[in-house]
C-alpha positions in Angstrom: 0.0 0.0 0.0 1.5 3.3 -0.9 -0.8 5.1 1.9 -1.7 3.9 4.9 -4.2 5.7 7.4 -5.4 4.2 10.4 -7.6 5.0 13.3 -6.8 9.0 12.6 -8.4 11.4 14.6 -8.1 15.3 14.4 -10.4 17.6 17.1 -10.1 21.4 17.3 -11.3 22.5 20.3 -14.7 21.0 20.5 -15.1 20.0 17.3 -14.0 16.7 15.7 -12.9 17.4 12.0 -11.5 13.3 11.5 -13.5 10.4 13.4 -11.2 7.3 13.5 -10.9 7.3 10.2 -9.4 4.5 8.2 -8.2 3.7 4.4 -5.2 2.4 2.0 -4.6 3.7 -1.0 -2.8 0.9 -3.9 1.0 2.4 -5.3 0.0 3.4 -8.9 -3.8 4.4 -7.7 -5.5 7.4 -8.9 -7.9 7.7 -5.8 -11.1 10.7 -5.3 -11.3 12.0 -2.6 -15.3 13.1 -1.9 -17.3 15.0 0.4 -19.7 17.6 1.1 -17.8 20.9 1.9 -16.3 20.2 6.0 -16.5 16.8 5.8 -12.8 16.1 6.9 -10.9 16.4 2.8 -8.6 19.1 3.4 -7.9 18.1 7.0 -6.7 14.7 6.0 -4.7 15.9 3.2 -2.8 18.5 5.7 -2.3 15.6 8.0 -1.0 13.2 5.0 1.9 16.2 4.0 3.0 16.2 7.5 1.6 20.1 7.7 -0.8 18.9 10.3 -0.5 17.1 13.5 -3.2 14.2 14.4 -5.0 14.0 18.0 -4.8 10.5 17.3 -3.6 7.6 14.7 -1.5 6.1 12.3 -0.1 7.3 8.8 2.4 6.2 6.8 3.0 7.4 3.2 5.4 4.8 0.9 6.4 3.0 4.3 7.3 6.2 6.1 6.0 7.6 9.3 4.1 10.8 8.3 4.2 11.9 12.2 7.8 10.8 12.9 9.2 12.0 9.6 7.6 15.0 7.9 9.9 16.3 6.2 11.3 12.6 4.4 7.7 12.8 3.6 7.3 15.7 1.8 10.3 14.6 -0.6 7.8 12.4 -2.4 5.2 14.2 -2.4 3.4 16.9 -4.1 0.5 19.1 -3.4 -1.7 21.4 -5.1 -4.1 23.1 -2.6 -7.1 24.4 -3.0 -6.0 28.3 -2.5 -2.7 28.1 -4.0 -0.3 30.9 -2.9 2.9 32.5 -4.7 4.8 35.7 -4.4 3.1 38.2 -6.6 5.6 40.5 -7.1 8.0 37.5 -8.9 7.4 35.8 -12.7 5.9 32.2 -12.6 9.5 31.1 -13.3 11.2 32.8 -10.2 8.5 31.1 -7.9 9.0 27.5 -9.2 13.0 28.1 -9.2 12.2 29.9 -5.8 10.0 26.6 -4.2 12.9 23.9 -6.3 15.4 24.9 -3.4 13.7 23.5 -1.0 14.0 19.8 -3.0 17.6 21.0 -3.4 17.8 20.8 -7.1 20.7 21.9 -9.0 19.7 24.6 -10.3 20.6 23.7 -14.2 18.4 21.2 -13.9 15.6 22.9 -11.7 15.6 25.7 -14.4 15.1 22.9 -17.5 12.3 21.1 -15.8 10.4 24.0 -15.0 10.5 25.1 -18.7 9.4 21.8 -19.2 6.2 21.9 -16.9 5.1 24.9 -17.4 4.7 24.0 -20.9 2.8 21.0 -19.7 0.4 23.0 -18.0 0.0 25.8 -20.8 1.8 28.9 -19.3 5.4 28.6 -21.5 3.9 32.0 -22.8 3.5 33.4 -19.2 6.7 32.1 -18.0 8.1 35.7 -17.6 4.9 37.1 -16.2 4.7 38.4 -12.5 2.1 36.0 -10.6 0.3 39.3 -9.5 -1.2 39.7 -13.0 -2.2 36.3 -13.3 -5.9 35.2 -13.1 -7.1 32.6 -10.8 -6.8 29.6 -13.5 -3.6 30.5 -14.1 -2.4 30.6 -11.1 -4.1 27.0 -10.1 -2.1 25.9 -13.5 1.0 27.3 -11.7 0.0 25.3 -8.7 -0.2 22.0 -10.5 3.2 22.7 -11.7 4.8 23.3 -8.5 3.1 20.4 -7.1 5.0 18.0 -9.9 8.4 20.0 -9.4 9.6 17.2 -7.5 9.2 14.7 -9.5 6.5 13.0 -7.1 5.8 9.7 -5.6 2.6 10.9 -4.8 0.6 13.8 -6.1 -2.2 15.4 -4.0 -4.7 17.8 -5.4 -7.5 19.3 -2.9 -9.9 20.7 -5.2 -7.6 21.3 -8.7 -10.4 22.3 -11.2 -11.5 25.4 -9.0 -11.3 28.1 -10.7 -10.3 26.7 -14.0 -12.5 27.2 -17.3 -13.4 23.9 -19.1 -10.1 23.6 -21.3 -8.2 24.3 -17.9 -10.2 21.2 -16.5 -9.3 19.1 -19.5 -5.4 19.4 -19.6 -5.6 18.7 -15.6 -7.6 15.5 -16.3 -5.1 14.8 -19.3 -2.3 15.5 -17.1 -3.7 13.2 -13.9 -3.8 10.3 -16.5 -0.5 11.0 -18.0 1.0 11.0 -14.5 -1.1 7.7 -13.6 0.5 6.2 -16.8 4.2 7.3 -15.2 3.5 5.1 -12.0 2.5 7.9 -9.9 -0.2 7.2 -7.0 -2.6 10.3 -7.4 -4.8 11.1 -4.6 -7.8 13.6 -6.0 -10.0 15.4 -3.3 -13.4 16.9 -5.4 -16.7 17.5 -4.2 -17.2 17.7 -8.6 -18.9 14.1 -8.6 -18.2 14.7 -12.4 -14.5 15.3 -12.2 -13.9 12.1 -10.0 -16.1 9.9 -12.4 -13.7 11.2 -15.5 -10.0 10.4 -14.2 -10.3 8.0 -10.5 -10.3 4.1 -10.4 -11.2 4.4 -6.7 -13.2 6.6 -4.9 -13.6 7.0 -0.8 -16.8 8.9 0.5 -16.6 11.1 3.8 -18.5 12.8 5.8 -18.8 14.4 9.0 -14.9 12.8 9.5 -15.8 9.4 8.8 -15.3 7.7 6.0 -18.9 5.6 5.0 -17.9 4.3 1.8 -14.9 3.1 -0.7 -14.7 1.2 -3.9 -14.3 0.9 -7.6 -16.8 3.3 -9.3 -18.4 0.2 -10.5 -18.7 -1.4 -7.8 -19.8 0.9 -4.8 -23.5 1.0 -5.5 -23.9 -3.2 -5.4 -24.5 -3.1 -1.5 -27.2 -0.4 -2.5 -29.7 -1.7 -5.2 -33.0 -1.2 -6.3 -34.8 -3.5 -8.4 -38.2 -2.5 -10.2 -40.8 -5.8 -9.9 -44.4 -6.0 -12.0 -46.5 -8.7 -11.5 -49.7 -10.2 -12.7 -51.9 -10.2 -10.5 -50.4 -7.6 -8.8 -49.0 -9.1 -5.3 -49.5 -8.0 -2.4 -46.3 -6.1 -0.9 -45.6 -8.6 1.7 -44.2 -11.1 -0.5 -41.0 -9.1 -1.0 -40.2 -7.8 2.5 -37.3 -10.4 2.9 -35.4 -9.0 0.3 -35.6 -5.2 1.0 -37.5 -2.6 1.7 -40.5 -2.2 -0.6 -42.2 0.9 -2.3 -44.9 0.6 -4.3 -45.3 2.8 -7.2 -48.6 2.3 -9.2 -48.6 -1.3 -10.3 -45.1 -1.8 -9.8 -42.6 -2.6 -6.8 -39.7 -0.6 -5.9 -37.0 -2.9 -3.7 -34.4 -1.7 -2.3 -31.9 -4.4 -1.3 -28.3 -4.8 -0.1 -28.0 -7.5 -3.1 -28.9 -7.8 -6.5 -31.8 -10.7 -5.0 -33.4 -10.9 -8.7 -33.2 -14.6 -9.0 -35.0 -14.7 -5.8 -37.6 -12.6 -6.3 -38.2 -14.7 -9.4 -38.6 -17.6 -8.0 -41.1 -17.0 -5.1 -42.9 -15.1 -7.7 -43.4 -18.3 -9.9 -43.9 -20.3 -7.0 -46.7 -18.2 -5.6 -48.1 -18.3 -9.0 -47.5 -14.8 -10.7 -46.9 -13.7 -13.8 -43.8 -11.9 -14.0 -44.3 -8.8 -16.2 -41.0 -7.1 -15.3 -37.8 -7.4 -13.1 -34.9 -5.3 -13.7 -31.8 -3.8 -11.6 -31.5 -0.5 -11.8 -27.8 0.9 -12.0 -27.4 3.5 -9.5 -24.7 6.3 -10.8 -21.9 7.9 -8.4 -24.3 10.7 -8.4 -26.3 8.8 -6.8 -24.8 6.5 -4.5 -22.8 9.8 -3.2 -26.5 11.8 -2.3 -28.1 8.6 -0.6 -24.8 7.6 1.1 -24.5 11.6 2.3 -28.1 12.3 3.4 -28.2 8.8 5.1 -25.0 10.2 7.3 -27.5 13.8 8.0 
């Protein structure tokens, strides 16, 4: 596991911001982050840099101690926040030459590879330019570039669309899949369902500082299903209340089950004599499964 989080708590004051919270996060995963706004994101991503001390808990980034060893940390990571900040009064180049002696990169080299990404992120033309006259996108473009100056184990990006126009979203999504195809773990904290469904294998749900939910995209909705049942005669709603809850709607059934119980239904339909006019599974989307996993948590 490239990241390891276990048991973390985080109160301030009176208020608990992370309730025991545990996950693990696969080397090479691109994993989303979501949650309504407060839920715990940016919190655990402070913690996970080593910016942040825990009231309580365990994490480990690539084997390492995240309490005990900050700053070995921070050597393979990177991290674009959700307010990025930069001295206004120097160019986009001076900042990212600026932030590379920090990683203690020659500064030959520093001075290539930031020509380099700022081309990958689309300011080569603003290279020059003081960050003071820069617009918000642009400066969140600058962000993602400082948070790949290190060359990055793992990348982690609270929020990275905000602010950017829908070609600015693109080339982040093309470069989150570029740097998934270089072997970098990516973790992507969004409350943009739409985002997270685009470029993440893996999504975790939080809220209220706990996490309630984690799985494939494709799978995290099979523990959640509804199944849509007409039957002639119709039955009487009784007959399904092993497999779910039931709603009826007109003529038809409504179950919502923690399985996909169709072949069951099935049969004690045909055994109890009924004419099965329909039975399908409806797919639930991460849309979704994020609202009814949320409100369930209000």
């Amino acid at each position: 596991m490239m990241i390891v989080i276990q048991n973390l708590t985080k109160i301030f004051g009176k208020f608990k911001a992370l309730d025991n919270l545990n996950l693990e996060i696969d080397d090479n995963e691109v994993f989303g982050f979501l949650g309504p706004n407060g839920a715990g994101k940016t919190t655990t991503i402070n913690i996970l840099m080593g910016m942040l001390q825990p009231t309580s808990g365990r994490v480990e980034i690539s084997g390492i101690d995240v309490v005990r060893n900050p700053f070995e940390v921070k050597k393979i990571c990177g991290y674009l926040p959700e307010r990025v900040g930069f001295y206004d009064n120097m160019t986009a180049r001076q900042n990212l030459l600026y932030f590379s002696e920090f990683y203690k990169i020659p500064k030959n080299e520093a001075l290539k590879e930031i020509d380099d990404l700022l081309e990958l992120v689309g300011l080569a033309d603003s290279a020059d330019k003081k960050v003071g006259e820069f617009s918000k996108g642009m400066k969140q473009r600058l962000g993602m570039a400082n948070a790949l100056l290190n060359d990055p184990e793992v990348i982690f990006l609270d929020e990275p669309t905000s602010g950017l126009d829908p070609k600015g979203s693109a080339d982040f999504r093309k470069i989150i899949k570029m740097k998934k195809k270089e072997g970098k773990t990516i973790f992507f904290s969004s409350h943009i369902l739409s985002e997270v469904k685009e470029v993440c294998e893996v999504v975790g749900i939080i809220s209220k500082g706990r996490l309630i939910a984690k799985g494939r995209i494709d799978e995290l909705g099979k523990d959640n299903v509804r199944i849509l049942v007409e039957a002639d005669p119709k039955p009487d709603p009784s007959i399904f209340e092993d497999f779910g809850e039931v709603k009826a709607e007109n003529d038809r059934f409504w179950i919502i089950s923690d399985r996909d119980c169709r072949t069951e239904i099935s049969k004690k339909l045909f055994e109890e004599g009924y004419l099965i006019k329909e039975l399908h599974l409806e797919e639930q989307n991460l849309e979704e499964i994020y609202l009814s996993l949320v409100e369930g948590e209000a």
